[in-house]
C-alpha positions, -999 to +999 in steps of 0.1 A: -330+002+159-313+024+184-294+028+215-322+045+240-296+038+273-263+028+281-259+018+318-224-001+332-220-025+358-189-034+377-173-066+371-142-093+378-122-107+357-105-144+351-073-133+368-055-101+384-034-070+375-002-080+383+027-052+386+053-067+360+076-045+367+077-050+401+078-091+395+105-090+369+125-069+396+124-098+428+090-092+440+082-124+458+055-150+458+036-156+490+001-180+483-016-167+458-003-127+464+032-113+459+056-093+486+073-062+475+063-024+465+047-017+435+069-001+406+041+005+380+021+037+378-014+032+395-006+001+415-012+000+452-001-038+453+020-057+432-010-083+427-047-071+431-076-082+415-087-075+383-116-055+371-142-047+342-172-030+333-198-044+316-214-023+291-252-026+290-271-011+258-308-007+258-322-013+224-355+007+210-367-031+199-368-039+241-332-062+231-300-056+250-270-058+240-236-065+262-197-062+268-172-060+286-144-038+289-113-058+303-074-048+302-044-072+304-030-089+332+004-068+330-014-035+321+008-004+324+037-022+309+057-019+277+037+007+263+001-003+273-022+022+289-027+018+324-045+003+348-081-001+342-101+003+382-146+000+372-149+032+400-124+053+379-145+048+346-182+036+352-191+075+360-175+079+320-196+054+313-228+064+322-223+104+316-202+116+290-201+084+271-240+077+276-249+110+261-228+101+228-238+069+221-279+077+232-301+077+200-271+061+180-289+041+152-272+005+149-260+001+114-231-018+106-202-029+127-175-014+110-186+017+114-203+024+145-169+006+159-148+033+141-167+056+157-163+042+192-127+039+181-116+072+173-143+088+199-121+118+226-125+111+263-135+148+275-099+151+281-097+154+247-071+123+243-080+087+231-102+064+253-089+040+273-081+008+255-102-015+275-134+010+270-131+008+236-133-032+236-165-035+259-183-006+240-173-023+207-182-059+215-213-046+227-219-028+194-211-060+172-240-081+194-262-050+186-259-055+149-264-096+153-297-089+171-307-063+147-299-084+118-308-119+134-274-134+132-244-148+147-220-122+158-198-143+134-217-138+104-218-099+109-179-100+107-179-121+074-206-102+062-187-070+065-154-082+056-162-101+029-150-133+042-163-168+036-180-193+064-156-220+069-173-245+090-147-255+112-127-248+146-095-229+154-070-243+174-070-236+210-037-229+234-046-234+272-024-215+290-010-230+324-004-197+352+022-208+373+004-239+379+026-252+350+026-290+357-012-298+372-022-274+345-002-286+316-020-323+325-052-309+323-046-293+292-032-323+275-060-344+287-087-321+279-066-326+245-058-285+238-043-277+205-012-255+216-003-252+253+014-249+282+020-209+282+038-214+313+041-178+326+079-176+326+083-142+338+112-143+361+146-155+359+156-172+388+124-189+397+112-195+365+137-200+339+170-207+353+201-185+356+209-205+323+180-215+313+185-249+328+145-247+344+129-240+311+149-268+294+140-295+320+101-282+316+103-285+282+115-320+284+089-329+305+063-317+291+074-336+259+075-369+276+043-357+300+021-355+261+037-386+255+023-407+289-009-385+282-018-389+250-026-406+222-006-415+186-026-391+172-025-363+197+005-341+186+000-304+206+021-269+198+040-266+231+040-224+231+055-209+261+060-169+271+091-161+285+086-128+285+119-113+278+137-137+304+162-150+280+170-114+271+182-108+311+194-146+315+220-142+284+227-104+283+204-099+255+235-118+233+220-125+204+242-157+193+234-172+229+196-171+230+195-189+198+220-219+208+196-219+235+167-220+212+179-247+194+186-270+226+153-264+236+141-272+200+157-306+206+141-311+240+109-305+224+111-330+195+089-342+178+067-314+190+064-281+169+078-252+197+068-219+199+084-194+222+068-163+228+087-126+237+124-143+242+138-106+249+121-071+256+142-044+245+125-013+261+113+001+231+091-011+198+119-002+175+147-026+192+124-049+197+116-049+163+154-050+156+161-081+179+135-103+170+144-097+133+181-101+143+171-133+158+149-150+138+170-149+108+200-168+131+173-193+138+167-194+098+203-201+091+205-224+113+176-242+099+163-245+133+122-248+137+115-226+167+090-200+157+093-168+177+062-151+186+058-111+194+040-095+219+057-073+239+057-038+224+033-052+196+002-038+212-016-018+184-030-024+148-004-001+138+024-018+159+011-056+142+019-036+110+053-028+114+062-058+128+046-082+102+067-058+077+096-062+091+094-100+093+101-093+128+086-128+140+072-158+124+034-150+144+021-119+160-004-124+190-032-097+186-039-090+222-073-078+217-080-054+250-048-038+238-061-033+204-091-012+219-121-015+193-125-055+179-122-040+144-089-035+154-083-072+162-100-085+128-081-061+104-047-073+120-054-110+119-061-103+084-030-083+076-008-112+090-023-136+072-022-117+040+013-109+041+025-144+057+029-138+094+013-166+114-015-150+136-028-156+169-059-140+189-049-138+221-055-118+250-056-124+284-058-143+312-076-113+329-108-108+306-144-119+318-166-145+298-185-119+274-155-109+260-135-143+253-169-156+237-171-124+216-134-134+206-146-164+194-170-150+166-139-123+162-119-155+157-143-179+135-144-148+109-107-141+107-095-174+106-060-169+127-037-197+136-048-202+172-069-182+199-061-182+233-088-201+256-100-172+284-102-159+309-082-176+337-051-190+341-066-228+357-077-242+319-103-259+324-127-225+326-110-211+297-111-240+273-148-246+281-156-208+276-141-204+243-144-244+229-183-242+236-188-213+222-169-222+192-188-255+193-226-242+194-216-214+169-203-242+143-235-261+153-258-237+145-241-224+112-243-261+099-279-265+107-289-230+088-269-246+058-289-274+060-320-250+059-311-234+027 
């Protein structure tokens, strides 16, 4: 089997581009836009919608084969390529691209993705993170036609990694709709939620974190009026590097804070997500170090999660060696090729790191259901439900296809 045509079609994604630069500096929020000027490189609003191309393969067996490239809500940002526009990069696509991926026999997965991976634009530099995701998940459901398989079972197949008949956990994330949402996700049962999208101080937080607090607390009792004796849900929230600006970066402070916020939580597990951004991957790496190991003295059960600055296979390496956090998200458009995303759930996991296959908010369909296989292979902790930031299309997305995946593994058992 080969590739006879490669063709790309413009797309939306589940959310926007949001300048976070701009948001983090006092842009404010008018409906569903914001007011202000751009700061980020490439913006022309501070909010504008999101974008993706699908990719579209043409198979020599009369198949085709799909995916969708996709970048992150806050693209541009701590260290991320930029933003990702379908005009800028369908004529890539279908020209320079097309002619180098044209008679390309489908093999396996691992190494036509390699080749994607390390593949020069014709400027002679690295493509564009969200190309090499589309062209890579579309490359994986190449290899599951050709060999009549789950996308799933390709992964295992090639990694060497047993079928484990049974679901991840899934964290809804809220958007700012952080109470209607955070009911939805608790009644819809989610694994891990609420995300929150705490991204500004004032608004969001609290100049001492007195907003977060009283959220937390509420969304305690909230799972409690909710639920069920048996429902017992992660809370993870993002703060993205609020508590940082809130508390000076002071070390000592954000984890007294930490630890009242553990208390509001109980007797839920919490999980907080980018408590400080630092500028650069090596402070971060420093601070979240520097403050885990206060929380371990304390003996306090918050587990920090890294994302900001963490946005590469290499970056997840450094950071799981350092013990700079107790899980990693693998954001997988920021990883570029899905081989990317498998090998750093798996180096997590082997060396102890909790892991988490994220993303975000502002991917299409194709790709979070490509994310599931990526996820029922690797086995991490959690996966984010995507795209979207309203939960129920998310959670459905990702918990059917995890659902008719398990389904149809357990019948083929059955078979043999």
């Amino acid at each position: 089997m080969k590739i006879e045509q490669v063709l790309a079609a413009p797309g939306l994604t589940g959310f926007f581009f949001d300048d976070q630069q701009a948001i983090k500096a006092g842009a404010t929020e008018d409906g569903a836009a914001y007011r202000g000027r751009p700061l980020t490189a490439g913006f022309s609003q501070v909010r504008q919608r999101g974008e993706s191309i699908s990719i579209i393969l043409l198979l020599s067996s009369g198949e085709i084969a799909f995916g969708d490239c996709a970048a992150v809500q806050y693209s541009g940002a701590d260290g991320r390529d930029p933003l990702f526009l379908a005009e800028d990069f369908i004529p890539l696509v279908e020209g320079y691209l097309a002619e180098r991926l044209t008679g390309l026999k489908i093999d396996t997965f691992r190494e036509l993705a390699q080749t994607v991976d390390t593949l020069p634009g014709p400027d002679g530099k690295r493509l564009h993170t969200a190309l090499r995701y589309g062209i890579t998940q579309a490359l994986l459901h190449a290899v599951a036609l050709k060999e009549r398989c789950l996308m799933w079972e390709v992964l295992a197949r090639e990694y060497g990694l047993p079928i484990i008949l049974e679901p991840i956990s899934i964290f809804a994330q809220s958007g700012d709709g952080r109470y209607l949402n955070a009911d939805k996700a608790i009644i819809k049962r989610a694994d891990v939620l609420p995300h929150g999208l705490i991204n500004n101080v004032q608004s969001k937080l609290g100049p001492k974190g007195e907003k977060l607090l009283a959220y937390i607390t509420w969304l305690r009792q909230r799972v409690a009026e909710l639920g069920d004796d048996n429902y017992h849900p992660i809370l993870h929230v993002d703060v993205y590097g609020t508590l940082g600006l809130a508390f000076e970066q002071d070390l000592v402070k954000i984890s007294d804070y930490l630890v009242r916020l553990e208390q509001a939580a109980e007797p839920l597990e919490l999980r907080l997500e980018g408590p400080v951004d630092m500028g650069s991957k090596e402070r971060q790496i420093e601070a979240l170090a520097a403050l885990k190991e206060k929380l371990t003295v304390r003996e306090s059960r918050v587990q920090i999660v890294a994302d900001e600055w963490c946005n590469t296979l290499e970056d997840v390496r450094d950071f799981v060696d350092a013990g700079a956090a107790h899980m990693i998200q693998v954001k997988t458009p920021d990883l570029g090729g899905l081989q990317n995303s498998m090998e750093a759930v798996l180096y997590a996991k082997e060396h102890g790191t909790g892991a988490y296959l994220g993303g975000s908010c502002n991917e299409t369909d194709r790709s979070a259901r490509v994310s599931v296989h990526v996820a029922l292979a690797a086995r991490p902790d959690q996966m984010l439900a995507k795209p979207g930031m309203g939960v129920d299309e998310g959670m459905m997305v990702v918990y059917n296809e995890m659902q008719r995946s398990l389904r149809i593994l357990k019948h083929k058992r059955k078979q043999v």
